[in-house]
ZABA-105383 format. One record per residue (C-alpha): x, y, z; residue in three letters; chain; residue number from 1. Coordinates in nm, 3 decimals, padded with zeros to 5 digits, always signed. Example, Ala and Ser with C-alpha at 12.3 -4.5 7.8 and 13.67 -1.06 7.14 Angstrom:
<recs>
+01.230,-00.450,+00.780,ala,A,1
+01.367,-00.106,+00.714,ser,A,2
</recs>
This chain:
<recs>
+06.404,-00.775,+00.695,unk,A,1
+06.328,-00.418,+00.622,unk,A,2
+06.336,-00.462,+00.271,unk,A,3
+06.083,-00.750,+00.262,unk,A,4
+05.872,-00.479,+00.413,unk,A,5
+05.950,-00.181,+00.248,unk,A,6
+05.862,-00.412,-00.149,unk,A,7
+05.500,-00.484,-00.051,unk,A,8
+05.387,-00.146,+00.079,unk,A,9
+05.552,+00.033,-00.239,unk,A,10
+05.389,-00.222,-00.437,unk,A,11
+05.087,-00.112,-00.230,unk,A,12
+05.179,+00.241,-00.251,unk,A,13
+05.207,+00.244,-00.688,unk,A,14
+04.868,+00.051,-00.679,unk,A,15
+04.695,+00.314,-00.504,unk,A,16
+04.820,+00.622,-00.708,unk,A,17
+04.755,+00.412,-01.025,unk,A,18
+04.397,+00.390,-00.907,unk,A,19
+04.352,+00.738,-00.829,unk,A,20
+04.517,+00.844,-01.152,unk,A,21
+04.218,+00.675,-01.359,unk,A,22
+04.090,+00.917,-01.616,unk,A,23
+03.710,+00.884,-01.657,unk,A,24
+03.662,+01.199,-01.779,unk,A,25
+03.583,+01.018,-02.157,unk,A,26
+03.293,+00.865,-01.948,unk,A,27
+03.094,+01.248,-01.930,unk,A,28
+03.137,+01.372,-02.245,unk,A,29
+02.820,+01.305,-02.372,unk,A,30
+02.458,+01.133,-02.280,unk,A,31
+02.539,+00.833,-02.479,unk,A,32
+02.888,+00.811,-02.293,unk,A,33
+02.728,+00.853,-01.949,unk,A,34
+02.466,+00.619,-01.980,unk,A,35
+02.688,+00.348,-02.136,unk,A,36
+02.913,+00.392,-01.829,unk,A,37
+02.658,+00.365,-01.563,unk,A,38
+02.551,+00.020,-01.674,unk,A,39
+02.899,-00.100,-01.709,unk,A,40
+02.998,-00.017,-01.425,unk,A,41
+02.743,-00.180,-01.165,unk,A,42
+02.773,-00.506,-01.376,unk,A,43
+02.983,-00.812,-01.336,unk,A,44
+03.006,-01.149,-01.215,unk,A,45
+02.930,-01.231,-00.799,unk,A,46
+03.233,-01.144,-00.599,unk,A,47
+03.388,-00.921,-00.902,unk,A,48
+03.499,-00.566,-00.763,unk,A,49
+03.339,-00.298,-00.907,unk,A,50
+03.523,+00.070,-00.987,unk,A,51
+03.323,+00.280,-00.755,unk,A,52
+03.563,+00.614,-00.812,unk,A,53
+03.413,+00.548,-01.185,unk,A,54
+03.064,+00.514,-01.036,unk,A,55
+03.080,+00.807,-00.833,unk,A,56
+03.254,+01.057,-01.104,unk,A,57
+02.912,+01.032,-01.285,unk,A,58
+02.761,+01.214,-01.021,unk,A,59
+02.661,+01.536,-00.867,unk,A,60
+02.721,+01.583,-00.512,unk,A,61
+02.406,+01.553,-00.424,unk,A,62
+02.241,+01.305,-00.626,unk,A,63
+02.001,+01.079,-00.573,unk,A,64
+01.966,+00.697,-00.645,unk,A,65
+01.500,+00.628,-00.603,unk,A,66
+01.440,+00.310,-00.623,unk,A,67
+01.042,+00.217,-00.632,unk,A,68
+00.949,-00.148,-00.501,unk,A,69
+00.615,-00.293,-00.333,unk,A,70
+00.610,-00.325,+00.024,unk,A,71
+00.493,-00.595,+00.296,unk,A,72
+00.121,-00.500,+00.266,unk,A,73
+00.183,-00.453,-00.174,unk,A,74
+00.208,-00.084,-00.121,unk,A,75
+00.461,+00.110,-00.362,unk,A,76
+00.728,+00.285,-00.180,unk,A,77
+01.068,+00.428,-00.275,unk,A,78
+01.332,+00.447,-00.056,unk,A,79
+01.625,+00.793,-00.165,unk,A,80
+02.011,+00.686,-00.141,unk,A,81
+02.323,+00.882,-00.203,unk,A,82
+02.545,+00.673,-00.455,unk,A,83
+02.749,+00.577,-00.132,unk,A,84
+02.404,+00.457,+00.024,unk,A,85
+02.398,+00.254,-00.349,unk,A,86
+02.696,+00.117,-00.306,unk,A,87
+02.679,-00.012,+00.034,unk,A,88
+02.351,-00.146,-00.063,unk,A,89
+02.470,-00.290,-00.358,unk,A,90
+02.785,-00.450,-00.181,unk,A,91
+02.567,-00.603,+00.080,unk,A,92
+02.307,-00.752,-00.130,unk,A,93
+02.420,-00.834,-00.452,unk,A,94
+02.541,-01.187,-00.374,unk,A,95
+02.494,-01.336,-00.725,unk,A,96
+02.637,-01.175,-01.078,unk,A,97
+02.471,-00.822,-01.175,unk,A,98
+02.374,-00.729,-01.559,unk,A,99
+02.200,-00.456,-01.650,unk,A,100
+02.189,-00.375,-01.980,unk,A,101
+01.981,-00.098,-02.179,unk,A,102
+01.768,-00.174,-02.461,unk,A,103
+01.588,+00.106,-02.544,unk,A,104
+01.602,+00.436,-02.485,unk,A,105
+01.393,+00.813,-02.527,unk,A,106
+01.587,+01.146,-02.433,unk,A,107
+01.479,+01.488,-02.417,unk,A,108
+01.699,+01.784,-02.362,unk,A,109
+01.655,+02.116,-02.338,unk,A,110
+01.917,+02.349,-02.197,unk,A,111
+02.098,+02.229,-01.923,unk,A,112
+01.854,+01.948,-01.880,unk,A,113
+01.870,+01.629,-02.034,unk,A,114
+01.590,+01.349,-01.936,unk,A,115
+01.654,+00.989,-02.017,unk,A,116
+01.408,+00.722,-01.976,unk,A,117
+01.634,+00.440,-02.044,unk,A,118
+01.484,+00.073,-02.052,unk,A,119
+01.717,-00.170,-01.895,unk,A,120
+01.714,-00.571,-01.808,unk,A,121
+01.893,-00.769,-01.552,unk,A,122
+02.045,-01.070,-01.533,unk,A,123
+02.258,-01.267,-01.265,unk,A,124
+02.496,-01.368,-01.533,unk,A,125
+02.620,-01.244,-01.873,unk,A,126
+02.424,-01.487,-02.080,unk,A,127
+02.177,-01.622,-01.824,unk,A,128
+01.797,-01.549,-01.834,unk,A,129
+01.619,-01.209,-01.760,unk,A,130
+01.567,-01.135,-01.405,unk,A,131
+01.379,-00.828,-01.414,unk,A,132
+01.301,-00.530,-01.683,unk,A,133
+01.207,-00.194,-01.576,unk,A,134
+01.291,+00.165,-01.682,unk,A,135
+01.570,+00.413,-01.525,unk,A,136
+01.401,+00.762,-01.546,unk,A,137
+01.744,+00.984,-01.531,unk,A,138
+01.785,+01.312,-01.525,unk,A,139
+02.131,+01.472,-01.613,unk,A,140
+02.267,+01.808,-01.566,unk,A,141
+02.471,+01.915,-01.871,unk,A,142
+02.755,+02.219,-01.806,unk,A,143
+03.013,+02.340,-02.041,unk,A,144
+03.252,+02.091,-01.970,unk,A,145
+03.047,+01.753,-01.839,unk,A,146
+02.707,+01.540,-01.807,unk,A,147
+02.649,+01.502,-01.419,unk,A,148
+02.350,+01.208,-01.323,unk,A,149
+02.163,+01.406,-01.056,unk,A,150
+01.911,+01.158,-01.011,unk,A,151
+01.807,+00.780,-01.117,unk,A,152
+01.462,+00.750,-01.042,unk,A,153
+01.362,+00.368,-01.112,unk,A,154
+01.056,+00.097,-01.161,unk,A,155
+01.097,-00.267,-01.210,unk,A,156
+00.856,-00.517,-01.344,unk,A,157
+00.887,-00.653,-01.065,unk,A,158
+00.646,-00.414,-00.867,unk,A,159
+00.377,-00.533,-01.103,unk,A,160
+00.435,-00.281,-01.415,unk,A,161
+00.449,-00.446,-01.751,unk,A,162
+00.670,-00.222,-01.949,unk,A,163
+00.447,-00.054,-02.252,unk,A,164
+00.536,-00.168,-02.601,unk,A,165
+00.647,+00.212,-02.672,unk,A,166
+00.954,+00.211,-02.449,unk,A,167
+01.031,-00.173,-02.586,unk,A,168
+01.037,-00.006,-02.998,unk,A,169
+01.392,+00.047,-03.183,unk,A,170
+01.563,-00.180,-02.895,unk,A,171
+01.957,-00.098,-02.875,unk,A,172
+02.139,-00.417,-02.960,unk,A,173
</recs>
């Protein structure tokens, strides 16, 4: 009987150190590599686990996720979340598939600053239509050895924005 038990929580055991051992470090070598990283990993099909240890790696410890939305009475607000706050949020809401996918995007760097206004749509499933488009405003913090996200500051369409035709022009494909 002990060895039934003893199988399952080594099994358990190898999973967990296998997890931990992930090397994301490929994911922060560049802006390109960062931003490609953050929209794979919130996106995938309803009920599909996401690799939060990758999501959180991007970041500083202090970031900041700022969404912007309209309120009850159509006022804008913006409410500031840690990626954990994301994440729970995410987990708790997200009840359908997530895509978001870039398709355009304007950097500007100087230093150890790098801007990114990255235009993104979302979809509930892979090939289904466009739920929303909207641009990520993020702001990296580049070091000698990795990009950091310190903050994703973000509008929708949804709020009542049309996105200008200048953030639309050279669309990634």
């Amino acid at each position: 009987m002990k060895k039934l038990c003893i199988l399952p929580m080594a099994l358990l055991l190898s999973n967990l150190l296998l997890a931990q051992q992930k090397d994301y470090s490929k994911d922060v070598q560049s802006t390109d590599a960062i931003i490609t990283a953050l929209y794979e990993v919130i996106s995938g099909e309803a009920g599909e686990s996401r690799d939060w240890n990758r999501f959180k790696n991007l970041f500083t410890s202090d970031a900041r996720l700022i969404p912007t939305s309209k309120n009850k009475d159509a006022k804008i607000s913006y409410a500031s979340m840690t990626p954990a706050d994301y994440i729970q949020m995410f987990e708790s809401r997200i009840t359908t598939g997530f895509y978001e996918r870039e398709l355009n995007r304007l950097t500007d760097a100087y230093g150890t600053i790098v801007h990114v206004f990255s235009t993104y749509e979302t979809r509930e499933s892979k090939g289904g239509p466009v739920t929303n488009r909207g641009i990520n405003s993020i702001q990296l913090l580049k070091t000698h050895e990795r990009y950091y996200i310190m903050n994703i500051f973000w509008c929708g369409e949804n709020t009542g924005f049309l996105l200008p035709e200048h953030y639309m022009k050279g669309r990634i494909e």
